[in-house]
C-alpha positions in Angstrom: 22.2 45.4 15.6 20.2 43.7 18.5 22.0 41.7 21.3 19.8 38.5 19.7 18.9 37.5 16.3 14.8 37.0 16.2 13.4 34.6 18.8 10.9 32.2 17.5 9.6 29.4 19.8 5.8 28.8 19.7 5.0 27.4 16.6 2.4 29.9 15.5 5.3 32.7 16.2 7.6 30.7 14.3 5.9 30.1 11.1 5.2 34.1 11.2 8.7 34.9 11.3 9.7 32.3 8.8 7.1 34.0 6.6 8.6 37.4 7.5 11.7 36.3 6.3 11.0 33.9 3.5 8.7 36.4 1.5 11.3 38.9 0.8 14.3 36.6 0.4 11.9 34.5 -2.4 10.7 37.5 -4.4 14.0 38.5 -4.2 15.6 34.7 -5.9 12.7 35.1 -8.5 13.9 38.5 -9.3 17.4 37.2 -9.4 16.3 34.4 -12.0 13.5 37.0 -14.2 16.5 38.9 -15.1 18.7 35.7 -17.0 14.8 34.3 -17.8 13.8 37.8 -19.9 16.8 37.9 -21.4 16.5 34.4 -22.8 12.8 35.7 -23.9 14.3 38.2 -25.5 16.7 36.6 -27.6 14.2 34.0 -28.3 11.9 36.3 -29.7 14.1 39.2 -30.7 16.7 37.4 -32.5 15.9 33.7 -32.6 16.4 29.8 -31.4 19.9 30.0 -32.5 20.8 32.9 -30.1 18.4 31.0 -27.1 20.6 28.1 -27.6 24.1 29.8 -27.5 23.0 31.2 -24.3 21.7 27.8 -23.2 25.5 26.2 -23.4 26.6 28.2 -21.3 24.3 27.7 -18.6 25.9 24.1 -16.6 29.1 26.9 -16.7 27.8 29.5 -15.2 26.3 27.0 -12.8 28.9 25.1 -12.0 31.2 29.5 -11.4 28.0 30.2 -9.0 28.7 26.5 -7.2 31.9 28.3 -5.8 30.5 31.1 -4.4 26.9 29.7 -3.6 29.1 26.8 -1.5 31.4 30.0 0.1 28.7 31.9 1.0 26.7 29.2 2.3 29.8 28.6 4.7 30.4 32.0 5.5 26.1 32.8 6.2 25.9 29.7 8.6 28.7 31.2 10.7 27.2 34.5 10.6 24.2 33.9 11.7 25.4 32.2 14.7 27.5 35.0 15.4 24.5 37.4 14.6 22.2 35.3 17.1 25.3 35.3 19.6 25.3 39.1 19.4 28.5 39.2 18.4 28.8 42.1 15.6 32.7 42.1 15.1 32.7 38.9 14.5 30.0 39.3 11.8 32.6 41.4 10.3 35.1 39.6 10.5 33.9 36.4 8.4 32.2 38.8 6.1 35.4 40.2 5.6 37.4 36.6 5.2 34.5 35.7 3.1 34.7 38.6 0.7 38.7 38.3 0.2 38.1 34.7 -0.7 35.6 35.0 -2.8 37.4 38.4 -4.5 40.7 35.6 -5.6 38.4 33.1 -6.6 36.4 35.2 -9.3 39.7 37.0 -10.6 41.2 33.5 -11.6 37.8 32.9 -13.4 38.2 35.9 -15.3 41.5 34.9 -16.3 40.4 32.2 -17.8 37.5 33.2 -19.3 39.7 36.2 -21.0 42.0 33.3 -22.3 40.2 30.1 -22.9 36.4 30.8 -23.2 36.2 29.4 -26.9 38.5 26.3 -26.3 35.6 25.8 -23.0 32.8 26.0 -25.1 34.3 24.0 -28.2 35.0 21.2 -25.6 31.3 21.5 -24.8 30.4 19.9 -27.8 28.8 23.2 -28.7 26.9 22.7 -32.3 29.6 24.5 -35.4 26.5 27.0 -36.0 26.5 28.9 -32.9 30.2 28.5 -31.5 30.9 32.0 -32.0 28.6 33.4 -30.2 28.4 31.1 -27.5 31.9 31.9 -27.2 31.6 35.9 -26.9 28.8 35.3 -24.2 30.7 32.9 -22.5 33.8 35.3 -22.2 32.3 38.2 -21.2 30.0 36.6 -18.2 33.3 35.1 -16.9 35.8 38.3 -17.0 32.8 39.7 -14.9 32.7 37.1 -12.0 34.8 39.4 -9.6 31.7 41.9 -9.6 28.9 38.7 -9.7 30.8 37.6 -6.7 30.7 40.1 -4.8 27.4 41.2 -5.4 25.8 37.6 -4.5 28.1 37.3 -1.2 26.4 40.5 0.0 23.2 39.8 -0.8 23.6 36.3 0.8 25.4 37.6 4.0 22.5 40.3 4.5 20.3 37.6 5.1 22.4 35.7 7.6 21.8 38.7 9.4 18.5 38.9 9.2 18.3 41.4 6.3 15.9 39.9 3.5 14.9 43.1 2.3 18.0 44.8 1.7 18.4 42.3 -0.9 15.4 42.2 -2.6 15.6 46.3 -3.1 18.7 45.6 -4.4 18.1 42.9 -6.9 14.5 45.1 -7.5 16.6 47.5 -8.8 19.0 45.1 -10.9 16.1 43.5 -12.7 14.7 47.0 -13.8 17.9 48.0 -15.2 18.6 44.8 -16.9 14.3 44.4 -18.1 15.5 47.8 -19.8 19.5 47.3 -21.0 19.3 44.4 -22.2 16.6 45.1 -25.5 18.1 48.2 -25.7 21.5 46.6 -26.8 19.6 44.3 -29.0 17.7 46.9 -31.0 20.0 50.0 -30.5 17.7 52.3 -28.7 19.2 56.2 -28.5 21.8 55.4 -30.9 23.8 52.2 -28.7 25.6 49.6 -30.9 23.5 46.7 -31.9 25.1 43.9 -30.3 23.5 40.9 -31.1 23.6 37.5 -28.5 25.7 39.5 -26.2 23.4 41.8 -25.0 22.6 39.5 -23.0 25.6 39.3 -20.7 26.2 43.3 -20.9 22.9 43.7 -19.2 23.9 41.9 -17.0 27.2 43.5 -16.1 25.1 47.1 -16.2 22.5 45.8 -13.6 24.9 44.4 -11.1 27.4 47.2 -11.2 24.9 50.3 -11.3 22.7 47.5 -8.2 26.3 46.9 -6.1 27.0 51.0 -6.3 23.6 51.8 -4.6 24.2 49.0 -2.6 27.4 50.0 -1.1 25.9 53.3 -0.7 22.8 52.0 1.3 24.8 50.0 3.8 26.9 52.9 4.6 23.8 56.0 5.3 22.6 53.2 7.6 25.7 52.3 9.9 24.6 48.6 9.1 26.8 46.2 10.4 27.9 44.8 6.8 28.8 48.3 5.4 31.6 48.9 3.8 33.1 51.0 6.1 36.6 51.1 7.8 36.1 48.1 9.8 34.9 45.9 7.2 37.8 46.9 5.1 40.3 45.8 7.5 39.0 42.4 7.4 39.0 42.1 4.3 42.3 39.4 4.4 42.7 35.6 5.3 41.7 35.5 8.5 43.5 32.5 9.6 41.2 31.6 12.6 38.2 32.0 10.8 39.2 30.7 6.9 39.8 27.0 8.0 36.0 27.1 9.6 34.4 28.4 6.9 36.3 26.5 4.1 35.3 23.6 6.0 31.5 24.5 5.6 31.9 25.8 2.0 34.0 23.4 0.1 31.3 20.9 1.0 28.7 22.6 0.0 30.6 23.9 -3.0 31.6 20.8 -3.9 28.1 19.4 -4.0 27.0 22.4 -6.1 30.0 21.7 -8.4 29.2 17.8 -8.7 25.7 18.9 -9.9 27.5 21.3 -12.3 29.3 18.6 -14.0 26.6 16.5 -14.1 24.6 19.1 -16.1 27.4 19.6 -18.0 27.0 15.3 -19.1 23.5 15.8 -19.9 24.6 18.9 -21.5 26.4 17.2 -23.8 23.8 14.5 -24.2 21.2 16.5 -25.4 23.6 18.2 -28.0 23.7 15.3 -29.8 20.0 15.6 -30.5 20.7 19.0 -32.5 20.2 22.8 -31.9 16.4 21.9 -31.4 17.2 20.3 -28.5 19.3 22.4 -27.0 16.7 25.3 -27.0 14.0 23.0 -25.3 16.9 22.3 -22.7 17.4 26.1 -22.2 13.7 26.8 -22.1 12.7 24.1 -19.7 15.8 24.6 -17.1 14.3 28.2 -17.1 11.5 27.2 -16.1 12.2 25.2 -13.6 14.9 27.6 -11.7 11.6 30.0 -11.2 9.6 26.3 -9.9 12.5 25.5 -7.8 12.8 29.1 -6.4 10.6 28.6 -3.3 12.2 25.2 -2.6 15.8 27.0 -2.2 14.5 30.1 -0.6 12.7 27.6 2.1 16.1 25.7 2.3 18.4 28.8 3.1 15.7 29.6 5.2 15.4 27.0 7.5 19.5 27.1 7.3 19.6 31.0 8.5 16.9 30.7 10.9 18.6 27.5 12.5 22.0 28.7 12.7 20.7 31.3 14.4 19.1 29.3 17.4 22.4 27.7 17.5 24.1 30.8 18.1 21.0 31.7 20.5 22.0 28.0 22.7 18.7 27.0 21.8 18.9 24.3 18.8 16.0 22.3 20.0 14.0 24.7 17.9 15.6 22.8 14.8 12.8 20.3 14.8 10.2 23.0 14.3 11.7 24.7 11.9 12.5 21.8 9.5 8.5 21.1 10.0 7.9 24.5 8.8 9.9 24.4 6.1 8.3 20.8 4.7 4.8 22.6 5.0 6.1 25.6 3.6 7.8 23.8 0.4 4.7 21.4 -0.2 2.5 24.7 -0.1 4.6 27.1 -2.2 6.7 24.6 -4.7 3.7 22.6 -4.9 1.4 25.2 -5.8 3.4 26.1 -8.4 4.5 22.8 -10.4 0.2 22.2 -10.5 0.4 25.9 -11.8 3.4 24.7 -14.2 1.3 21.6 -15.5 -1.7 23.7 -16.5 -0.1 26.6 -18.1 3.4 24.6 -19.5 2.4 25.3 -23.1 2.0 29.4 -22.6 5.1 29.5 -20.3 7.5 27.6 -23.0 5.9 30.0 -25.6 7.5 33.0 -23.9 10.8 31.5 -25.0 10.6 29.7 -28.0 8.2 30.5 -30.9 8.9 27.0 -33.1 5.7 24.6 -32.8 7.7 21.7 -32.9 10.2 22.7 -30.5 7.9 24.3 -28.6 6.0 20.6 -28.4 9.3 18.6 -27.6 9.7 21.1 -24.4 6.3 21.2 -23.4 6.6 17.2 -22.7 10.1 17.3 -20.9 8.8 20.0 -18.5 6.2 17.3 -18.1 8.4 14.6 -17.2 10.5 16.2 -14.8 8.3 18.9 -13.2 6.1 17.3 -10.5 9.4 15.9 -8.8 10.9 19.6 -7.9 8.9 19.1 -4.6 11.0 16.1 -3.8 13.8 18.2 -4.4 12.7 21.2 -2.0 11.9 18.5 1.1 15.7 16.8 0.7 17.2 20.9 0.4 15.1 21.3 3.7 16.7 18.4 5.5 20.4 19.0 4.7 19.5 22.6 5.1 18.9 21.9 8.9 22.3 20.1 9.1 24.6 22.0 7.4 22.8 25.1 10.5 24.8 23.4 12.7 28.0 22.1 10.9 27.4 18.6 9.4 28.4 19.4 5.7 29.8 15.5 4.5 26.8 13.1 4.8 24.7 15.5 2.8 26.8 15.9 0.3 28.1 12.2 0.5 23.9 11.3 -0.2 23.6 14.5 -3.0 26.8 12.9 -5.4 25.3 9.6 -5.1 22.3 10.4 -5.9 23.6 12.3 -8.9 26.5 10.9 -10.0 25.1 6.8 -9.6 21.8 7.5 -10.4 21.2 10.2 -12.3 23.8 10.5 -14.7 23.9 6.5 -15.3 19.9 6.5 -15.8 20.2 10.0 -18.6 22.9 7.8 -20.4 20.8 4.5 -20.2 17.5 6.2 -20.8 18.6 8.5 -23.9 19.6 5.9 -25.8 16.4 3.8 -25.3 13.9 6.5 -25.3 15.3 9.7 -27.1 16.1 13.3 -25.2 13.0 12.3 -23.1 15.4 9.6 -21.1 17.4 12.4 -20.3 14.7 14.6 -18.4 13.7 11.1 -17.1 16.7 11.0 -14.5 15.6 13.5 -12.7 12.8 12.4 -11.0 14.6 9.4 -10.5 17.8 11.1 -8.6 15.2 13.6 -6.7 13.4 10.9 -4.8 16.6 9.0 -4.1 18.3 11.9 -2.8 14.8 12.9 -0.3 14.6 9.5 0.9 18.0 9.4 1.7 18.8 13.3 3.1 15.6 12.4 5.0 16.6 9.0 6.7 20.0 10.3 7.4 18.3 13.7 9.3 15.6 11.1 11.1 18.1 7.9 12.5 21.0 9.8 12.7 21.7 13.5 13.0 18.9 14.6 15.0 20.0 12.2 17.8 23.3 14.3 18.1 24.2 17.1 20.3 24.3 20.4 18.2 26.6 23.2 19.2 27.9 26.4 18.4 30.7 26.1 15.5 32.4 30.0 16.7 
């Protein structure tokens, strides 16, 4: 590993390396998200709208299990990439290692409950009588596997506080493959394997990221990388008690934020339930959607994150400004590019997962609604994406619940029962330009004006 992490201080140099590191790290999100994405296109076509939408309930869930380790990992990167730009590989180690432990207890007590209580989670759901069942079998088996979707997202996201984008987009090349080929294979019982209906779905998934995480612990260890798991990495592998407070302190924040938008999909969830299974599907097929649209605007965000942390750790964080002002220019670019690509082509993108005219017509119009706002989304992830580099966690997250849980979720409720399932979708633009004018005026006034050092 080099004494420094990349040095990037003209602007032209700058917006090559964030290029450098973006590319990889966003082909590698949208490879993340084609996996769940084909499978839904699979069941959608395969088997039908019923087994899109038993799928689709448990989607705020499985959000809401990736807040935890999204949040943890977004603690434990931040740290690690000051350490990395420090030059300080033990200590990379060493919160990898706290970082992993924590993350390992975490996903074991979400497999317990998932073994125990995954049908009593998605009867409380308001899940529709028809497709309870096999909502429930999905929902059990994509929780008893967290400990392995854990571990294989920490990795991937610790690789990149290092520096390492394309490590992880190899590896989640190679987990997409497998799954593109598992999961219809399942479905339709190639070479004799068990037709297994809805859950398919989730056993692809399982067979990707354990067959992916094997290579990838192979990998790491042929190249003496700094992350392998090796002796070293083993042994810190425990609570680390100096390092556990720090990074709890930048991850339950984050976490916390992730989990308040959870629950707040899990309230619109349950609003647009109420319109029937119809409605339902169009919310599957449109939130699938817009995880691939809102791909560029997270990759820019960890971006900017990684790439400031590390001028922390370099004693040079006057470099923030120019990367938030890459990342803007980079999100209006790429995110915009493609919601106008989203608008033209919104009726051949919801055909890929739902074959019903009428259905297909009800999403086409709430992909309208809420679509064109995703770039106000990626420019307030860009701001609190500079902070949280170097340790302010509260005030974003303080401006991300309000904006949620005072505007968004009061203006679905309101709107829904004025104008239909289309007052739902409505929200969101609202609570996406509340919460960029506000992670904006925060960044501007207030935390740019601060002195920025080194949390390690």
């Amino acid at each position: 590993m080099p004494a420094k992490g990349p040095i990037v201080s003209s602007s032209p140099l700058l917006r090559k390396t964030f290029v450098a590191f973006l590319a990889p790290m966003m082909l590698g999100n949208i490879l993340q998200s084609l996996f769940g994405t084909i499978n839904n296109i699979y069941l959608g076509q395969l088997i039908g709208v019923d087994a899109l939408a038993a799928v689709s309930v448990f989607f705020p869930v499985m959000f809401f299990f990736m807040a935890l380790i999204m949040g943890l990992s977004s603690g434990a990167t931040v740290l690690i990439g000051q350490a990395f730009g420090a030059g300080r590989p033990d200590q990379v180690r060493a919160i990898a290692g706290t970082a992993l432990w924590l993350a390992l207890v975490l996903a074991a007590a979400i497999a317990a409950i998932g073994g125990l209580f995954a049908r009593d989670l998605v009867r409380a759901l308001g899940t529709p009588a028809e497709i309870a069942d096999p909502a429930a079998s999905y929902a059990g088996i994509m929780m008893m596997a967290m400990p392995l979707f854990f571990s294989f997202m920490l990795l991937n996201a610790m690789l990149r506080g290092v520096g390492d984008a394309v490590t992880p987009l190899v590896a989640l090349a190679i987990s997409t493959a497998i799954g593109l080929v598992a999961t219809p294979a399942l479905i339709l019982g190639w070479l004799g394997l068990p037709r297994l209906g809805i859950v398919s779905a989730a056993w692809g998934s399982v067979a990707s990221s354990l067959v992916t995480f094997a290579w990838l612990a192979l990998h790491l260890r042929r190249r003496n990388h700094v992350l392998a798991f090796d002796a070293a990495l083993l042994r810190a592998m425990r609570p680390n008690l100096a390092l556990l407070p720090t990074i709890l302190r930048l991850g339950v924040p984050a976490a916390l934020g992730m989990v308040v938008m959870s629950l707040a999909e899990l309230v619109l969830l349950g609003l647009v339930n109420g319109f029937g299974p119809e409605a339902t599907a169009s919310y599957g097929a449109v939130n699938q959607v817009l995880s691939c649209v809102q791909f560029p605007a997270l990759s820019i965000a960890i971006s900017v994150s990684i790439l400031g942390a590390q001028a922390i750790g370099r004693d040079d964080p006057r470099q923030i400004g120019a990367i938030v002002r890459t990342g803007i220019e980079m999100n209006l670019i790429l995110t915009g590019a493609l919601v106008v690509l989203g608008y033209v082509f919104s009726e051949t993108v919801i055909g890929l997962f739902i074959v019903d005219a009428a259905v297909l017509a009800q999403a086409q119009t709430l992909l309208r609604i809420v679509l064109w706002s995703t770039v106000l989304f990626g420019m307030a992830t860009v701001f609190s994406g500079a902070m949280r580099a170097g340790g302010t966690v509260w005030p974003p997250l303080a401006i991300s619940i309000v904006a949620i849980s005072a505007i968004e979720v009061p203006s679905a409720i309101v709107l829904s029962r004025s104008i239909g399932i289309a007052g739902v979708w409505a929200a969101y633009p609202i609570a996406f330009t509340a919460m960029f004018v506000l992670q904006m005026g925060y960044y501007v006034l207030v935390w740019r004006k601060r002195a920025v050092r080194r949390l390690i």
